[in-house]
Backbone bond lengths (Angstrom), bond angles and torsions (degrees), N, CA, C in turn:
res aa  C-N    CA-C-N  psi(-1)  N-CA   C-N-CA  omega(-1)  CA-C   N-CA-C  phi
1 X - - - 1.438 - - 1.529 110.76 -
2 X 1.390 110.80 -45.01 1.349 93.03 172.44 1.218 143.68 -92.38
3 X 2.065 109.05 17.40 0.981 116.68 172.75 1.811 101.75 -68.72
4 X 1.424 120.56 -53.02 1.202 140.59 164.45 1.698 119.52 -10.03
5 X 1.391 80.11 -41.15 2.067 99.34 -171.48 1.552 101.88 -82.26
6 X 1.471 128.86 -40.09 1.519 144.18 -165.51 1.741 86.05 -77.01
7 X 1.715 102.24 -67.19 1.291 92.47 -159.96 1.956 120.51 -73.58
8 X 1.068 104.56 1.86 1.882 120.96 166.42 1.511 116.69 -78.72
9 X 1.628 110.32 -16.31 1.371 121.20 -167.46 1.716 122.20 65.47
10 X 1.745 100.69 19.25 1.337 99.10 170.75 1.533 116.96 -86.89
11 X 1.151 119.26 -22.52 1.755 112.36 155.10 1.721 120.08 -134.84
12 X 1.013 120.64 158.68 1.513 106.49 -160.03 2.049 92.32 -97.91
13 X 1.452 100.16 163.20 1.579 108.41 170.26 1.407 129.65 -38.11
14 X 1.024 85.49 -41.45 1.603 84.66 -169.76 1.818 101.18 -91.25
15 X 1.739 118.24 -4.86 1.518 105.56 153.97 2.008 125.87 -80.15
16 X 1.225 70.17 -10.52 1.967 86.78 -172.89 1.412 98.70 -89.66
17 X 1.523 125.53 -4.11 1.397 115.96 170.88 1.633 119.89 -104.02
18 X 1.403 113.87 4.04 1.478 135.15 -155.34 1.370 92.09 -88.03
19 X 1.207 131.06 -45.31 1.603 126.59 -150.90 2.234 90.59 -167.26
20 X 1.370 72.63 139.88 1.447 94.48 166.71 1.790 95.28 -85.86
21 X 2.183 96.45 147.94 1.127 99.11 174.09 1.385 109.32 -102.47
22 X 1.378 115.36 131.34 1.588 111.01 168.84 1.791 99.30 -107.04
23 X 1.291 108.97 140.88 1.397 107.88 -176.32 1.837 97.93 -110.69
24 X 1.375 128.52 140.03 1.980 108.81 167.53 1.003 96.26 -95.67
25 X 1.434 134.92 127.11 1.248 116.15 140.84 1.700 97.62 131.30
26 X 1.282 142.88 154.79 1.438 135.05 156.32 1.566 144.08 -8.07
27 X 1.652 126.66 24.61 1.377 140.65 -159.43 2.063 88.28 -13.59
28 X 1.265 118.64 -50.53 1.640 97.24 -173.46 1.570 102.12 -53.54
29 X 0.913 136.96 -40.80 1.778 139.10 -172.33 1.719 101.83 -36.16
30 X 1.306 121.17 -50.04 1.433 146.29 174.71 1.435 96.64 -58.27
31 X 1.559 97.00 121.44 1.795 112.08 146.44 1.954 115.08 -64.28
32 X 0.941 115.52 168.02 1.751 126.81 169.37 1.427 103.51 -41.22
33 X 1.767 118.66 -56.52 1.117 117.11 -139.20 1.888 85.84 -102.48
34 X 1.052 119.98 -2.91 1.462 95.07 175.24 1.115 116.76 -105.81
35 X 1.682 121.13 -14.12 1.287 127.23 144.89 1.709 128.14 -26.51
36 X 1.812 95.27 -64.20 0.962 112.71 -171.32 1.766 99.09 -53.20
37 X 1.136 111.34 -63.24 1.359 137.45 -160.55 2.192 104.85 -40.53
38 X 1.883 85.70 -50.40 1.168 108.41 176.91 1.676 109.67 -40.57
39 X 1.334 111.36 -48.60 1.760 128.99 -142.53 1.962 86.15 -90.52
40 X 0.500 117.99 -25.47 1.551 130.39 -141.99 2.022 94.21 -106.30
41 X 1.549 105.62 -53.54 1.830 97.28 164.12 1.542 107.14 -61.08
42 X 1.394 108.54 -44.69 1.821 93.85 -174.92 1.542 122.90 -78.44
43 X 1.240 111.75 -9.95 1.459 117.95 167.96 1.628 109.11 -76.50
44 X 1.326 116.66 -17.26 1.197 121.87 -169.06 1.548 105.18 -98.07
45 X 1.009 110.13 -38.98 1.829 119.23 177.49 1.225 119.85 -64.57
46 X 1.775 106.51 -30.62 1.479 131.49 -151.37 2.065 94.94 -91.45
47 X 1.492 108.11 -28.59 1.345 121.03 -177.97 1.857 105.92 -75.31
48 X 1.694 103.41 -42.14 1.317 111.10 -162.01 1.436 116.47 -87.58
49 X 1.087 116.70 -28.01 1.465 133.43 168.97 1.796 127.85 -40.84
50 X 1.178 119.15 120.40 1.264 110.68 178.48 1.521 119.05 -45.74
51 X 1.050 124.99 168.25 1.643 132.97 172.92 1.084 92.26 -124.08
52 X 1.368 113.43 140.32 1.727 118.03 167.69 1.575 125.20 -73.07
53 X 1.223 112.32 127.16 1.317 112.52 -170.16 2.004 107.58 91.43
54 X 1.100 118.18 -0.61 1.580 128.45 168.53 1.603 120.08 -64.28
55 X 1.156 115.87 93.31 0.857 131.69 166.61 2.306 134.18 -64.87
56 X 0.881 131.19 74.87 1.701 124.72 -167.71 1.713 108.00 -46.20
57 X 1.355 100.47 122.64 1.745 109.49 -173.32 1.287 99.25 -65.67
58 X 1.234 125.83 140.49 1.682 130.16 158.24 1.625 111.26 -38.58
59 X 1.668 98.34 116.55 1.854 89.83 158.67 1.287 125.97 -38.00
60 X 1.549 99.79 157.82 1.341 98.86 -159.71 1.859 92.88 -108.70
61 X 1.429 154.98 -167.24 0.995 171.85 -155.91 1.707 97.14 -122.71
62 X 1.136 146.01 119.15 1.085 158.34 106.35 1.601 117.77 5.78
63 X 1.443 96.62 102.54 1.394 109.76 174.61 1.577 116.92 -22.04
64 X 1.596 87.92 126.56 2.023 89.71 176.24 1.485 99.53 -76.67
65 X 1.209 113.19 152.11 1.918 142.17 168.28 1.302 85.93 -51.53
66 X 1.721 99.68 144.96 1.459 119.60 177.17 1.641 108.53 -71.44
67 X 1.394 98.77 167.86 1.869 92.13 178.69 1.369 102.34 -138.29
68 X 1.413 109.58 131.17 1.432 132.86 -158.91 1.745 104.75 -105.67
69 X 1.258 108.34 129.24 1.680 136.59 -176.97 1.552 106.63 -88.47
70 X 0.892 113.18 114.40 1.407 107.54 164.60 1.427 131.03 -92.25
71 X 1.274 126.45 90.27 1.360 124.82 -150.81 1.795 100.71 -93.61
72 X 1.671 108.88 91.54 1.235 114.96 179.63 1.397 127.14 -75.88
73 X 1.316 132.95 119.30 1.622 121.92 -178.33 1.625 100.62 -140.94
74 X 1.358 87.01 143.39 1.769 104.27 171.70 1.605 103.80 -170.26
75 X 1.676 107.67 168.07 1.887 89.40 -175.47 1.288 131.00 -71.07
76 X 1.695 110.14 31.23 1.233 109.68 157.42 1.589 110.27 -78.22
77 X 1.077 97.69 -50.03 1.588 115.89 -173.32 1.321 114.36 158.60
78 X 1.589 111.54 -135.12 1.618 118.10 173.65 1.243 107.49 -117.65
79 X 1.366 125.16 157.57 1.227 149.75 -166.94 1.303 103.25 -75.77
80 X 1.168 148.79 133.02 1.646 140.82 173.91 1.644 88.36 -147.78
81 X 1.572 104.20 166.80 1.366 131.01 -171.39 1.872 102.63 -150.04
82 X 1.936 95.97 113.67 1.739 67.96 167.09 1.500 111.81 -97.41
83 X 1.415 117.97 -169.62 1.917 94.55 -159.43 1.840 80.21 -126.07
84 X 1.031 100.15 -179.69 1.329 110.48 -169.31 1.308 97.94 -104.61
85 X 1.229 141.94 -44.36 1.464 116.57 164.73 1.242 139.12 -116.66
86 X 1.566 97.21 50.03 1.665 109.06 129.91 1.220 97.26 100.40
87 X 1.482 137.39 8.00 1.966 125.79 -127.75 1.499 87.00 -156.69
88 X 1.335 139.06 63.71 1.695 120.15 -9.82 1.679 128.16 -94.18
89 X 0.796 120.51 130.52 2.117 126.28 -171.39 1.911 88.42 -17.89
90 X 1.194 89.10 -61.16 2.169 82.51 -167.59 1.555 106.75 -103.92
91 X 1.811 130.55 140.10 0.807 102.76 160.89 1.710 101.84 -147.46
92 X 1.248 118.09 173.64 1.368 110.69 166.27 1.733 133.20 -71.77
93 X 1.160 140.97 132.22 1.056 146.26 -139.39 1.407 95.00 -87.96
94 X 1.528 101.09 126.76 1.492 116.17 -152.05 1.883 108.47 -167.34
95 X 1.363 99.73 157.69 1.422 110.99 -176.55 1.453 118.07 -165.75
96 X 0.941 109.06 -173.19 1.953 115.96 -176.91 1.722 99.13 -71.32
97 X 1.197 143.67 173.49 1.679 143.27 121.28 1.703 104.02 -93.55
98 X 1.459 83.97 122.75 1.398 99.35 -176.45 1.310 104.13 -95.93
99 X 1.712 117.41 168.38 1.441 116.54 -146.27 1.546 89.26 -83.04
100 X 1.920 104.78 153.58 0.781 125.67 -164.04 1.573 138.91 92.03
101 X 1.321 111.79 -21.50 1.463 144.98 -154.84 1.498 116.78 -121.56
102 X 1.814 91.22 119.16 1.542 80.34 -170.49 1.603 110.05 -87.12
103 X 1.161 101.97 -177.04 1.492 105.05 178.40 1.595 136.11 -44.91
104 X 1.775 102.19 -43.76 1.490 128.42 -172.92 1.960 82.65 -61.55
105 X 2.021 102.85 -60.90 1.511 94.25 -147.02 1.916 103.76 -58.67
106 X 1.486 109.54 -24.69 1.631 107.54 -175.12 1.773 113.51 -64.82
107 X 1.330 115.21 -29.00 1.177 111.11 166.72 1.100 136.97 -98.85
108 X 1.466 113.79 16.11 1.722 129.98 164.09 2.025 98.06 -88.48
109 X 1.570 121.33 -56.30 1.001 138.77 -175.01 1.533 91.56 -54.60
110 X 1.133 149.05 -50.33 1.333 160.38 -166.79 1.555 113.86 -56.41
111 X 1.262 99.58 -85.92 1.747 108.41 155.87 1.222 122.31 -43.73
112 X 1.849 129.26 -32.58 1.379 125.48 176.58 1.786 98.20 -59.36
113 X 1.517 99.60 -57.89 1.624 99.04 -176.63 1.421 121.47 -48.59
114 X 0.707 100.00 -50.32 1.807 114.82 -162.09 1.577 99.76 -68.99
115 X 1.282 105.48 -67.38 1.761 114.57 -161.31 1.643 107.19 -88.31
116 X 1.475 105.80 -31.18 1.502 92.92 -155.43 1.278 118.80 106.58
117 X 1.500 138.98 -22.00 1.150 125.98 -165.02 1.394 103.17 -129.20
118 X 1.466 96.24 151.45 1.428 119.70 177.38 1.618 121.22 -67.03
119 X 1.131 108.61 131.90 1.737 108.72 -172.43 1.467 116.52 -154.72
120 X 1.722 125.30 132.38 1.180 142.79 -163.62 1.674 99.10 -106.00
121 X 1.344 113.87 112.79 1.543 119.34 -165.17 1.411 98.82 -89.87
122 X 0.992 111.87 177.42 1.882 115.76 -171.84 1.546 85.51 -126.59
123 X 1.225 105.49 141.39 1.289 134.35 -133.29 2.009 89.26 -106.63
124 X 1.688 105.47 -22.94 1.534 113.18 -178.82 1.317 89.48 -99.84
125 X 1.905 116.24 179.90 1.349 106.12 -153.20 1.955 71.93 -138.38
126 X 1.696 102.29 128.80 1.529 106.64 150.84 1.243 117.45 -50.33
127 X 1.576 141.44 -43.97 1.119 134.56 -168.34 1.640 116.13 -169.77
128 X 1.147 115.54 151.87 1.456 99.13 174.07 1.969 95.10 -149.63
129 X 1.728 101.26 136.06 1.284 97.74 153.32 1.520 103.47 -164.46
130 X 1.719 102.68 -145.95 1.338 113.20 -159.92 1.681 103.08 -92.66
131 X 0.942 175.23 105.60 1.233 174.85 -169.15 1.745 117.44 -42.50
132 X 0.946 132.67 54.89 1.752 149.50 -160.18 2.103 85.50 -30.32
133 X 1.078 148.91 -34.76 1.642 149.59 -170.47 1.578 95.10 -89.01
134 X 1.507 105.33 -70.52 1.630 117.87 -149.64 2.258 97.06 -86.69
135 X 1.199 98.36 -46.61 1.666 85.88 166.09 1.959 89.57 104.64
136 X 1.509 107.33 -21.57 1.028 118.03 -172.91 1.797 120.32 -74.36
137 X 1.579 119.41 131.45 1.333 109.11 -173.74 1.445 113.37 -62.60
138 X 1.449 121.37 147.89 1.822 124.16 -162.58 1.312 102.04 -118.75
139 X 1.465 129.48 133.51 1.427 95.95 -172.77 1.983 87.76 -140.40
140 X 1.342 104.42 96.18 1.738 102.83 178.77 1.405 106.80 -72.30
141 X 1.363 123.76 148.77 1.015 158.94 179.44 1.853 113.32 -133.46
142 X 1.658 94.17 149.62 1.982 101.89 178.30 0.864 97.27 -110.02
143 X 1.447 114.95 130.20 1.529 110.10 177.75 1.921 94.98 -137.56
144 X 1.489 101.86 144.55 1.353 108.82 175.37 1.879 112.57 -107.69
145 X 1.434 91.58 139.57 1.794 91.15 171.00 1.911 109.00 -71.13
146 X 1.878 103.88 123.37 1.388 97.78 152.58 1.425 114.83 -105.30
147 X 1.606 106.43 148.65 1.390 107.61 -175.02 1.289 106.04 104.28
148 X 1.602 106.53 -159.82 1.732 126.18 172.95 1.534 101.92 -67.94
149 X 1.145 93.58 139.99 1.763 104.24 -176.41 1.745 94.13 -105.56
150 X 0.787 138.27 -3.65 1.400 141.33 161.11 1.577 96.33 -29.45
151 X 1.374 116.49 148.24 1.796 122.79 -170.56 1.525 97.37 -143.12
152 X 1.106 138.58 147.73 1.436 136.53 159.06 1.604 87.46 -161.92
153 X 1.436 93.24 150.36 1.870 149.60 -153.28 1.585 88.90 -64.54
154 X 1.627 140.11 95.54 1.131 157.17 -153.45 1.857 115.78 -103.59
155 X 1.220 86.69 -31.70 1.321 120.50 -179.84 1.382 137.24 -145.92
156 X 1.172 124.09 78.80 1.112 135.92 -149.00 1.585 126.34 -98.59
157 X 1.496 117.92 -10.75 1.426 152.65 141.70 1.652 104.94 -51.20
158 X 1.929 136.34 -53.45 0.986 128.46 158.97 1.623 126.50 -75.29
159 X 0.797 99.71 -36.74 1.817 111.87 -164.75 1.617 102.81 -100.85
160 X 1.390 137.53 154.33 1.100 151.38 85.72 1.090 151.95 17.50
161 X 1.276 103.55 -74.65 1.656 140.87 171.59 1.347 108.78 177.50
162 X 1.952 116.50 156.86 1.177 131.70 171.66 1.425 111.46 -118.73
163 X 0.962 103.29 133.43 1.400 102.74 177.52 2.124 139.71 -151.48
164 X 1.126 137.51 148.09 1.411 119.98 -179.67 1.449 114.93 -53.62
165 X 1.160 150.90 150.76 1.692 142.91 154.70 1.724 107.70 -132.00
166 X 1.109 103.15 149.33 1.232 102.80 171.99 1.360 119.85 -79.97
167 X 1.710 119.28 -175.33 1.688 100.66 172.15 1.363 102.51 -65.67
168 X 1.501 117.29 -58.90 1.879 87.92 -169.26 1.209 128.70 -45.02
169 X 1.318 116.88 -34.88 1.296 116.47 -166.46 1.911 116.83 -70.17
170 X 1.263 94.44 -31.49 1.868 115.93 174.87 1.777 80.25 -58.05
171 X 1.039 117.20 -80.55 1.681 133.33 -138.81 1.675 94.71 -54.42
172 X 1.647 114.97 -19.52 1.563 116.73 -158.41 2.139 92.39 -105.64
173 X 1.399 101.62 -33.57 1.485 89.41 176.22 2.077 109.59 -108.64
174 X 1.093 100.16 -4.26 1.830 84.62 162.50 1.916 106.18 -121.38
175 X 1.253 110.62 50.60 1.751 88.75 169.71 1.331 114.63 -7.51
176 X 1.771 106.01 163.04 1.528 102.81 153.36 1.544 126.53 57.19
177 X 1.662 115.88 6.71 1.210 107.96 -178.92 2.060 115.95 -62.09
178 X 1.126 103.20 151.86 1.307 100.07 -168.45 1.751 112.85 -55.47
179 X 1.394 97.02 140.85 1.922 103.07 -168.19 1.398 104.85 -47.55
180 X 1.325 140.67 -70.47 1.375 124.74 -173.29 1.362 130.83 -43.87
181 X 1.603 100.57 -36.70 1.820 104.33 179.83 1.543 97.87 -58.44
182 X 1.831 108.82 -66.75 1.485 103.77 178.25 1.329 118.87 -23.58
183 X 1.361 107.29 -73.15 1.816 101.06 -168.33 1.580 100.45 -60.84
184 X 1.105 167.26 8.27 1.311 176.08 93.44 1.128 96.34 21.04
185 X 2.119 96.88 -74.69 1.139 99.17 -160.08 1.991 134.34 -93.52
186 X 1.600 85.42 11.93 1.685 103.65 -167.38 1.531 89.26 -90.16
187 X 1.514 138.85 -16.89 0.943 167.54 143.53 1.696 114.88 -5.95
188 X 1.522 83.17 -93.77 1.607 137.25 172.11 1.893 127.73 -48.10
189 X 1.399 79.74 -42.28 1.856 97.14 -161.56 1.777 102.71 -113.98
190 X 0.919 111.49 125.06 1.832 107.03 172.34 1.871 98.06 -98.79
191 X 1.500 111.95 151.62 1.118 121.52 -165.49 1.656 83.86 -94.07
C-alpha cells in the first residue's frame, strides 16, 4: 500500500522510509485522503517524540557578520596592511559589516579607519565565499581611492603598517591570494 502512496505522489520515498505503516482496523474502510492524512500525523509524531536516553545539544552562537575586503587599486597599486599578529603577515584592508551596513559602506569605513583614505566601493562584488582557515563568510569588494591617495597607519593595535604594493610585490607578500581577487588584480594593476 504504501508503495501505491510514493508511486501516486501522495508521499515522497524518503517519507515511506520514516516509519512503518501500521493501519487498526480495515485500511479499505479509509478513503485516499485519510489514509494519507493517517500516515502523515504518525510520521509527524514519530519525528517529534522524545527518544529515550535523548539528550537537546547546547545552542549554538549565531552566525558571526560577514567580513568585507577591501580590494584597493589605483597607479600606485593595491592597498595592503601588514597586521600585527602575523595571522596572515600581509593582508587586505578589511573588517566585520556591522549591523545595518552594507558591504560597499563597511569597506569605505574600513580603509577610512585603518589607512586614512577615502574610498568609493563598487557596489558589485569581486568575489564572495566561505573562508577555507577562518570558516568566516569573505566578501571582496573594488574599491577606488577619491582624493589624496596618501595612507598613514589608522590602526596601529591591528596593523603594522599600510601601505601601496605593486602586483609583484602583493603576489611576493600574500601568496595564494584567493583566484578571483588575483585575476582582479592582474586585471587592474600593470607591473
Amino acid at each position: 500500500m504504501v508503495e501505491a502512496l510514493v508511486a501516486s505522489g501522495a508521499i515522497t520515498a524518503a517519507e515511506s522510509a520514516l516509519i512503518e505503516v501500521i493501519v487498526i482496523g480495515d485500511p479499505t474502510e479509509l478513503d485516499d485522503d485519510e489514509l494519507i492524512r493517517e500516515i502523515r500525523r504518525r510520521m509527524a509524531s514519530d519525528r517529534t517524540s522524545e527518544k529515550p536516553g535523548h539528550e537537546p545539544g547546547e545552542a549554538t552562537k549565531p552566525e558571526r557578520p560577514p567580513v568585507v575586503a577591501a580590494i584597493v587599486t589605483c597607479e600606485r597599486g593595491v592597498l595592503v596592511g601588514k597586521r600585527r599578529d602575523g595571522k596572515p603577515p600581509w593582508t587586505f584592508i578589511a573588517g566585520e559589516i556591522e549591523p545595518g551596513e552594507s558591504p560597499a559602506d563597511a569597506a569605505a569605513r574600513e580603509v577610512k579607519e585603518e589607512a586614512g583614505l577615502r574610498v568609493v566601493a563598487a557596489e558589485r562584488e569581486i568575489a564572495r565565499r566561505v573562508h577555507p582557515q577562518t570558516g568566516r563568510t569573505m566578501i571582496y569588494l573594488a574599491c577606488s581611492p577619491t582624493g589624496s591617495m596618501e595612507v598613514f597607519l589608522g590602526d596601529p593595535e591591528e596593523l603594522a603598517e599600510v601601505r601601496w604594493a605593486s602586483l609583484a610585490e602583493a603576489n611576493a607578500l600574500m601568496p595564494g591570494v584567493f583566484e578571483p581577487v588575483h585575476q582582479y588584480l592582474e586585471e587592474h594593476l600593470t607591473q
